[in-house]
N, C-alpha and C positions, 0 to 999 in steps of 0.2 A: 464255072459253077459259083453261085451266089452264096456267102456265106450265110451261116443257120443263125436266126434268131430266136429267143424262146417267146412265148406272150400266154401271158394267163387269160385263156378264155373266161370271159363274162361268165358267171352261175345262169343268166337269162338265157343264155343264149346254146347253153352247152347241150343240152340237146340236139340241136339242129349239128353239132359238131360229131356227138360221140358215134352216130354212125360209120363215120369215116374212119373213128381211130378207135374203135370199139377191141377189131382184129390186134391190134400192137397192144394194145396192154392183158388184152388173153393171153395172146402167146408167151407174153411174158409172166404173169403169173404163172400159167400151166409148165413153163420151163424152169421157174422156181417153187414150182407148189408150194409156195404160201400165201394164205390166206384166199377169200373168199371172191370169184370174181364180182358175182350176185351180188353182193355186202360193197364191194368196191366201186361198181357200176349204180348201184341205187343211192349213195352215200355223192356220188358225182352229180348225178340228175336231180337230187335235192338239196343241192348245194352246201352239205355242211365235208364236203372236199372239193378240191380244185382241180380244172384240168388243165396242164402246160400241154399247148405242143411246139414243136419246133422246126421250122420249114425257113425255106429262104428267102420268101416275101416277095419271090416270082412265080415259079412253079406251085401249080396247084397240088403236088403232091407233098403232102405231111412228111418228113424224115424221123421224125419221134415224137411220142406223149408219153406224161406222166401226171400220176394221181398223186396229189399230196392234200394231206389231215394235220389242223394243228389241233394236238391234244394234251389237255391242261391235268395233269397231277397233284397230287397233294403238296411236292415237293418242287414241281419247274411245268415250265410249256416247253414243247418239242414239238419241233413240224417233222410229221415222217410220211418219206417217201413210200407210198403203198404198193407201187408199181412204176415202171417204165420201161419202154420197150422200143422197138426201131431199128433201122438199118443206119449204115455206115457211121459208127457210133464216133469216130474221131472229128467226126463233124462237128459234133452239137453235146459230146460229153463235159465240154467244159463250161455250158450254160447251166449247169448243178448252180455254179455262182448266184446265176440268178436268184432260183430257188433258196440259199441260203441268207440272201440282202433281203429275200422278202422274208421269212423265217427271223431273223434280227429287227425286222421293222414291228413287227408283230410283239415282240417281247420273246420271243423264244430263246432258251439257252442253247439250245443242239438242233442240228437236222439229224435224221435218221433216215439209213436205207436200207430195205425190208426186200432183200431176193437173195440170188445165190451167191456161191462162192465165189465169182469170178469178178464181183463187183468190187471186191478186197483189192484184187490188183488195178482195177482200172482208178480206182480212189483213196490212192496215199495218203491223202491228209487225214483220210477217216481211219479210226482205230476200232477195232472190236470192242465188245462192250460183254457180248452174250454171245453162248452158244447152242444150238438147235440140234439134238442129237433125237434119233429116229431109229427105233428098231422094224422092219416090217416082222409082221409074224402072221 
């Protein structure tokens, strides 16, 4: 098995992609119910977000995608992770790097990543910042 590459799909071209990998960043939102998939999907297709995936530059199948926004504050830019999803995630979890070299090239002071809890263990270097607390009623 061919090791995972990441590559930021062209904004031109991302359409003709996102069919493919539409399913992997659903799942993944709807397993962290945050935020909007609509808003995430339409924000990808008019290129003011990027879509990574990451495959192994053989196989025609996708192993993961991720949506990232870089969004400018009053106070810093931050590229944040809006979503990402995929199988066999020891594959290709540590092409995050990628995403943070471009995130740095950009002027950003921090990446950020916007899912659930379990993303806390799989990314040591990242520290909470915020907590998301939910009552159903």
């Amino acid at each position: 098995m061919s090791e995972c590459q990441l590559v930021c799909i062209p904004p031109n071209v991302v359409d003709q992609v996102w069919p493919k990998i539409s399913g992997l960043i659903f799942v993944a939102m709807k397993k962290g119910q945050v935020g909007s998939f609509e808003s995430v999907k339409n924000a990808t297709l008019e290129g003011r977000a990027l879509l990574w995936v990451a495959w192994d530059g053989v196989s025609p199948d996708i192993e993961a995608a991720a949506v990232t926004e870089l969004q400018l504050t009053e106070w810093r830019k931050v590229c944040t992770v809006l979503a990402c999803g995929g199988a066999h995630i020891e594959r290709w979890i540590h092409l995050l790097e990628t995403i943070e070299q471009y995130a740095k090239s950009e002027g950003c002071s921090a990446v950020r990543v916007i899912g659930r809890n379990g993303w806390e263990k799989l990314l040591p270097t990242y520290h909470r910042k915020r907590v998301l607390l939910e009552k159903l009623i």
